[in-house]
C-alpha positions in Angstrom: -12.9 39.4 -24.7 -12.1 36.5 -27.3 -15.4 35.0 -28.6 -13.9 31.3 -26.9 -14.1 33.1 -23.5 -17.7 33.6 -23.6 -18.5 29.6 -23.6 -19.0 27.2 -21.2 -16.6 25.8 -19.2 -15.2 22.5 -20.9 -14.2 19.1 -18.9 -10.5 20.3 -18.9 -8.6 23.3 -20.3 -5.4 21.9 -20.8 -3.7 22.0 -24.2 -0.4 20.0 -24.4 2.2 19.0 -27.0 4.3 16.6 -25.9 7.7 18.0 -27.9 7.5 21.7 -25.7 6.0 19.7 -22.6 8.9 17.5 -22.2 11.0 20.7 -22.8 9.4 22.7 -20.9 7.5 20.8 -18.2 10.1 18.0 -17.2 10.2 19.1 -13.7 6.8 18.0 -13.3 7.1 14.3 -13.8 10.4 14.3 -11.6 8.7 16.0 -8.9 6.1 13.2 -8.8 8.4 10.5 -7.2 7.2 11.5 -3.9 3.5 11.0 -5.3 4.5 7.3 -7.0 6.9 6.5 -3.6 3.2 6.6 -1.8 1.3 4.7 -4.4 4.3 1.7 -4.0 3.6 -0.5 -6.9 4.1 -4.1 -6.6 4.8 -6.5 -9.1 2.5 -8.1 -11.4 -0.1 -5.4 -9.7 -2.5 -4.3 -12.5 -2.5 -0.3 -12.0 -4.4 2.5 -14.4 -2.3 5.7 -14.5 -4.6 8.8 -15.0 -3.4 11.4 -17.2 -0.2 9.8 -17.9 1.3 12.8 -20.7 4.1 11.6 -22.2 4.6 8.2 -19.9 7.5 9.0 -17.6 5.9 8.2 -14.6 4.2 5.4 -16.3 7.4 3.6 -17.6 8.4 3.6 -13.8 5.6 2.0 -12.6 6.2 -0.8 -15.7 10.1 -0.7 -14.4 8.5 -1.8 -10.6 7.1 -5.1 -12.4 3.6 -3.8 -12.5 1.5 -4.2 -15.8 0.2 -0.5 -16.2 -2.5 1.2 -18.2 -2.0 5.0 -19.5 -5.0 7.2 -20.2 -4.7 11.1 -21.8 -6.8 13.0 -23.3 -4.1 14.1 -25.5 -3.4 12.7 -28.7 0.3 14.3 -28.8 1.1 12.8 -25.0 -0.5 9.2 -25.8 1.3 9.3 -28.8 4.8 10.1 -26.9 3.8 7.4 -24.2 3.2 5.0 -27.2 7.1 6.0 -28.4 7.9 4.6 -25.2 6.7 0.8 -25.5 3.7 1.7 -22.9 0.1 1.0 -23.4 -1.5 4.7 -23.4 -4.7 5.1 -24.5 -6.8 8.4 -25.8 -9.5 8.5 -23.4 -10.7 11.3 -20.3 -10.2 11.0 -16.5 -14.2 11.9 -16.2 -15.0 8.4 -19.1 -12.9 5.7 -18.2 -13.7 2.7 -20.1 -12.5 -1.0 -19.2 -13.4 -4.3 -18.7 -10.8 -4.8 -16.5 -10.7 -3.5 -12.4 -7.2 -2.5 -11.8 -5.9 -3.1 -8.2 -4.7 0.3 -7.9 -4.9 4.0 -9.5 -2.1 6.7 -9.8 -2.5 10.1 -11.0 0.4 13.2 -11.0 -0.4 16.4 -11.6 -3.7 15.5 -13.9 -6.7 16.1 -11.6 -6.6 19.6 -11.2 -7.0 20.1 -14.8 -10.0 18.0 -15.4 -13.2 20.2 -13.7 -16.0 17.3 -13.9 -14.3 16.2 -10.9 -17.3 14.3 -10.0 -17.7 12.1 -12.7 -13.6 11.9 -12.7 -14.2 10.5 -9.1 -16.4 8.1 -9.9 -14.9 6.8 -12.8 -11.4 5.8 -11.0 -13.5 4.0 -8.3 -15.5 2.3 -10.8 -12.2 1.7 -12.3 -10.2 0.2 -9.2 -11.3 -3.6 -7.6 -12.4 -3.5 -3.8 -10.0 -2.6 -1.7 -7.8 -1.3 -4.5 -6.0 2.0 -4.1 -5.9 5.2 -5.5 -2.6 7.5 -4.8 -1.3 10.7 -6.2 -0.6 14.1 -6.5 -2.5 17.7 -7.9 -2.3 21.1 -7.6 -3.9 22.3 -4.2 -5.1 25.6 -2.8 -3.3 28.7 -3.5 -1.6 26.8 -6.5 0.1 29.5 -8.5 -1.8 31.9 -7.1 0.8 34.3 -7.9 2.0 33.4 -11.2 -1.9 33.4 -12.3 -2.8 36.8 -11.3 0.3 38.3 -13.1 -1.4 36.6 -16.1 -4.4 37.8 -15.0 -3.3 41.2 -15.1 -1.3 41.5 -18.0 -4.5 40.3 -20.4 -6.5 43.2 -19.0 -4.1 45.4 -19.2 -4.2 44.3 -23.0 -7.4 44.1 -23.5 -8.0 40.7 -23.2 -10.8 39.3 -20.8 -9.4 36.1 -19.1 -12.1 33.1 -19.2 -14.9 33.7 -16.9 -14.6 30.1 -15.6 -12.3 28.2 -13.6 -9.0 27.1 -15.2 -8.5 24.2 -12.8 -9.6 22.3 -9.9 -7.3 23.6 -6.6 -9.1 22.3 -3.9 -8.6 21.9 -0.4 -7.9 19.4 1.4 -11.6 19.3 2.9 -13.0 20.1 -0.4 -11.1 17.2 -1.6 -12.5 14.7 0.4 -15.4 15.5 -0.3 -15.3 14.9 -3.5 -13.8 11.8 -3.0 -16.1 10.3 -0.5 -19.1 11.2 -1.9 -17.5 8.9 -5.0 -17.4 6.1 -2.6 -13.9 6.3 -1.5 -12.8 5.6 2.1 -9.4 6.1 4.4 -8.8 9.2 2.3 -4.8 10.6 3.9 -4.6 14.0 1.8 -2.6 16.9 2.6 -1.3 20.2 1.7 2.4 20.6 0.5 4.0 23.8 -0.7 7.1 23.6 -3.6 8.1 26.6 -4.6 9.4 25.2 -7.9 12.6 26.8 -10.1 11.4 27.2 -13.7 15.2 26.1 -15.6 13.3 27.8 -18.7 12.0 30.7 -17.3 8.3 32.0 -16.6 7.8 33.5 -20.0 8.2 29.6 -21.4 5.9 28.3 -18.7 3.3 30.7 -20.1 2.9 29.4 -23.0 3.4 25.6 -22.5 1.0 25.6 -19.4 -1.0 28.6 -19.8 -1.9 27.4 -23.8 -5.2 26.7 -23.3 -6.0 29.7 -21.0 -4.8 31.5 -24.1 -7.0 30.3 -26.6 -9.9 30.8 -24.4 -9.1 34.4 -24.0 -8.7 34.9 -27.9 -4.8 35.6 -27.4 -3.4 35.6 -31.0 -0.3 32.9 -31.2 1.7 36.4 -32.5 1.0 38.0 -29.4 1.7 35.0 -26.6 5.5 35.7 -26.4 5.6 39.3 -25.5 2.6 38.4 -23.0 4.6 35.8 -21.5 7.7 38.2 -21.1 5.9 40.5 -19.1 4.2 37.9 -17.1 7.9 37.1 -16.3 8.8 40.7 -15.5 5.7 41.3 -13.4 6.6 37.8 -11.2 10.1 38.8 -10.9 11.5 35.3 -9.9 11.7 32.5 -11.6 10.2 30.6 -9.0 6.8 29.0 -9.2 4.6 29.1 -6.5 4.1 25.6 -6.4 1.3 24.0 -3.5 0.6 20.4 -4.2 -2.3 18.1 -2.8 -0.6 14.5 -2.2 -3.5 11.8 -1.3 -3.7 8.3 -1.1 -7.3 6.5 -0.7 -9.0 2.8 -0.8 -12.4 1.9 -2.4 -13.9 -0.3 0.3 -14.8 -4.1 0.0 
């Protein structure tokens, strides 16, 4: 087991550069309409978008009329977002910082990557004006459940331990809530969705672009990741993700 694997679990275990992710991972921003059709942003709204990557999503909500706020915790996706005219900030989903209450609060496949999803709670309400509105979209139960044990299984077949912590936060629906209520939240609408997802670049590429972090923490060397991630592919079989989302939308209460 690589020395990394042996540590605590950090506040996230994503690892992203936004060149591969927008490669790569471009299907996940597109498949987050449905998430930023919920939140409905309305002109001149003032709205925070957690975890924003590389801004897609985020330039969207500025194209509605809104005045929006990125936060990442990755200096390679801010930096991106920044390419794009947005305001995108360096900061975590678990330490928001402003001065400013934003009416509402968008997130798209973020929260399941950030485990202190306590203090993550309570920083968005904290973050959001009464009455303002939290809406978004995460990876829910059974999220990759397949694609994860073939990974699973091909590092101990080579020898490598996989981290003895959580990766991500897949909740249920139940365990969602909550989360979310004990954070102060009310009128909390979240639900279960399965999207078995077509990866146009393969598994093998998904591996490594959203499995880099999960990598390091098993001690994979960078020489070894591609043959890895071809038999991760070959053990899956498909090309298919299996995809289950969480889609919620939420008020903090006057």
């Amino acid at each position: 087991m690589g020395k990394d694997a042996l540590t605590d679990a950090p506040a996230s275990t994503s690892k992203w550069d936004a060149e591969d992710y927008a490669r790569i991972g471009g299907f996940v921003p597109a498949l987050g309409q449905a998430a930023l059709e919920l939140l409905d942003p309305q002109p001149g709204e003032h709205i925070l978008d957690v975890g924003c990557g590389d801004g897609t999503l985020t330039l969207k909500i500025k194209e509605m009329g809104a005045d929006v706020i990125g936060i990442d915790n990755s200096l390679s996706m801010v930096a991106a977002a920044k390419a794009k005219g947005l305001d995108a900030r360096l900061m975590d989903a678990a330490d928001l910082r402003f001065s400013e209450a934003f009416d509402a609060a968008f997130s798209n496949a973020t929260l399941h990557w950030v485990l202190d999803k306590e203090r993550a709670a309570r920083a968005i309400w904290f973050a959001l004006k009464p009455r303002g509105r939290f809406a978004g979209e995460m990876g829910g139960q059974g999220n990759l459940a397949k694609l994860r044990e073939a990974l699973d299984d091909e590092l101990v077949a080579r020898g490598f331990g996989p981290p003895t912590y959580a990766a991500n936060w897949y909740p249920s629906v139940e365990e969602f809530t909550a989360v979310y209520e004990q954070a102060g939240f009310k009128e909390i609408d979240a639900r279960l969705i399965e999207r078995p997802t077509p990866l146009d670049h393969g598994v093998a590429a998904w591996v490594t672009t959203f499995r880099a972090g999960w990598l390091d923490r098993a001690g994979v060397p960078h020489e070894e990741r591609r043959s890895i991630a071809e038999a991760v592919a070959d053990r899956v079989g498909s090309n298919i993700a299996d995809y289950v989302r969480l889609r919620f939308i939420m008020r903090k209460p006057n």
